[in-house]
Kinemage of the C-alpha trace (Angstrom):
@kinemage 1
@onewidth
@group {chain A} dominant
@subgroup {mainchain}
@vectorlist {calphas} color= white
{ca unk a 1} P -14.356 -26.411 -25.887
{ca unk a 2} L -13.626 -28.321 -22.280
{ca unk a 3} L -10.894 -28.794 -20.340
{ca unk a 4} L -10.012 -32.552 -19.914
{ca unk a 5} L -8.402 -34.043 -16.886
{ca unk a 6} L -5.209 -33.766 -18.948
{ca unk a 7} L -5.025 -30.147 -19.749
{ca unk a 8} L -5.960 -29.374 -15.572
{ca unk a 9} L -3.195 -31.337 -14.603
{ca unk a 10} L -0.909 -29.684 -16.910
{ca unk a 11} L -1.934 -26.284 -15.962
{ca unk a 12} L -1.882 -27.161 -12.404
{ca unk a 13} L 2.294 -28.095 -12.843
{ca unk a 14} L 3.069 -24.985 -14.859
{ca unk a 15} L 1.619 -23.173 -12.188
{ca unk a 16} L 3.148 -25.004 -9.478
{ca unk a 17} L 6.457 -24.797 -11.961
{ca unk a 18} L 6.215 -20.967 -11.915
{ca unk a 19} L 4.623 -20.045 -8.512
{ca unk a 20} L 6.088 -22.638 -6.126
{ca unk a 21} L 4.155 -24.122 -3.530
{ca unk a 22} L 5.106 -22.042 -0.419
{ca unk a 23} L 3.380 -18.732 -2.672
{ca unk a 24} L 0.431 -20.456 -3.960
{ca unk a 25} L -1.578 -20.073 -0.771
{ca unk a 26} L -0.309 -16.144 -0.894
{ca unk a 27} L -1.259 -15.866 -4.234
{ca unk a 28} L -4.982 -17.105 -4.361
{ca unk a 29} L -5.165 -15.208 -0.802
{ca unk a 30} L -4.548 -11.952 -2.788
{ca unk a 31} L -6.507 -13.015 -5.695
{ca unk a 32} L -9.292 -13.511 -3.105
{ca unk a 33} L -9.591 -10.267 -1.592
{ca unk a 34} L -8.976 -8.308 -4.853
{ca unk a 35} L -12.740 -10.377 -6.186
{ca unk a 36} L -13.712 -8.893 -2.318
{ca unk a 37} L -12.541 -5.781 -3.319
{ca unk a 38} L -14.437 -5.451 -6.420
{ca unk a 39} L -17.819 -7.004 -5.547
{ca unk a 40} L -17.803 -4.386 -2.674
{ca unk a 41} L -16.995 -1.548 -5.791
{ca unk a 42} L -20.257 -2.986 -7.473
{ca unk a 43} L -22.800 -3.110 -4.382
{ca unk a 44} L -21.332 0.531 -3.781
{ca unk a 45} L -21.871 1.465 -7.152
{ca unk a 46} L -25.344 -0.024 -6.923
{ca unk a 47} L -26.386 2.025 -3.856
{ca unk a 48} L -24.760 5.181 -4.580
{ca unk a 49} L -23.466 5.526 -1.752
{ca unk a 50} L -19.720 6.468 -0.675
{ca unk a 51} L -17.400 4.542 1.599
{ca unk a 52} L -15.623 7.583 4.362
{ca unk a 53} L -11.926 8.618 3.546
{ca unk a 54} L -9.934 5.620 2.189
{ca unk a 55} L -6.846 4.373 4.258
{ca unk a 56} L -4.790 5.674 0.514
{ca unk a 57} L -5.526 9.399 1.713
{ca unk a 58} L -3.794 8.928 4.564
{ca unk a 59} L -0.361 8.783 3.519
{ca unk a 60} L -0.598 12.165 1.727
{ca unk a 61} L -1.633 13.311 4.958
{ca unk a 62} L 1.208 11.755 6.800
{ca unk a 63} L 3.516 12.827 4.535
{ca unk a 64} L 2.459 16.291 4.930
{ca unk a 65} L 2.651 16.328 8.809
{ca unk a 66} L 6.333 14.501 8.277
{ca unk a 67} L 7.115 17.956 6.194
{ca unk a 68} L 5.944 20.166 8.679
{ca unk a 69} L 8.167 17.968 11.650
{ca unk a 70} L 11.267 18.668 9.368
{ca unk a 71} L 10.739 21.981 8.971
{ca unk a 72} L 10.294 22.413 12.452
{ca unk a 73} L 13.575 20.661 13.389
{ca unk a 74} L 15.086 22.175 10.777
{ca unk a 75} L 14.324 25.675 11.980
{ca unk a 76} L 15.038 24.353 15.531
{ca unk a 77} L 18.367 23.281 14.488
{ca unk a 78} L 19.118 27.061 12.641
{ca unk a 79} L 18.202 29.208 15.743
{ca unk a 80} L 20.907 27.035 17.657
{ca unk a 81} L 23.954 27.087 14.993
{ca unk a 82} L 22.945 31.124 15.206
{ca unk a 83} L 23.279 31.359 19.395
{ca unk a 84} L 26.394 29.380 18.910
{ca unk a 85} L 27.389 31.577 16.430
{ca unk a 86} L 26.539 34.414 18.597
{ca unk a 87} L 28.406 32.970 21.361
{ca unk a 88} L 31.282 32.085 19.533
{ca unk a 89} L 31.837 35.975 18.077
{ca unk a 90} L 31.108 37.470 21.517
C-alpha cells in the first residue's frame, strides 16, 4: 500500500490540528534525540561497553545529601529551643 499526495496532506493537518504549529518544532526536536538516544543504546550494546554514572543517579544522591541538610538544621534548631528553654526556667 502507498501513501498518495492526498493521504500526506491529510495527515500533515490532523497533525497540525492536534499539535499546533508553535510545538511541532518541540515535538520532532524530542522525537529526534530520543532516535539519538537509542542508536547510542545499540552501538553500546554492540561494544559491551558501559557509559560512567548516568545524570538519573544523581538525584537520588541529591536527595540524600538534602536529608542529611534537614536533619542537620533540624537538630540545629532543637539544641536552641532547649538553651532557650534552659534560659527561660533559670
Amino acid at each position: 500500500m502507498s501513501f498518495g499526495i492526498w493521504q500526506i496532506v491529510l495527515i500533515v493537518l490532523v497533525v497540525v490540528l492536534v499539535f499546533g504549529a508553535n510545538k511541532i518544532p518541540r515535538v520532532m526536536g524530542d522525537f529526534a534525540k530520543g532516535i539519538k538516544s537509542f542508536k547510542a543504546g545499540l552501538k553500546e550494546g554492540e561494544t559491551g561497553e558501559a557509559k560512567p554514572a548516568s545524570p538519573a543517579s544523581q538525584p537520588a544522591q541529591s536527595a540524600q545529601d538534602d536529608a542529611k541538610a534537614i536533619n542537620a538544621e533540624t537538630t540545629a534548631a532543637d539544641a536552641g529551643s532547649v538553651k532557650k528553654d534552659e534560659a527561660a526556667k533559670g
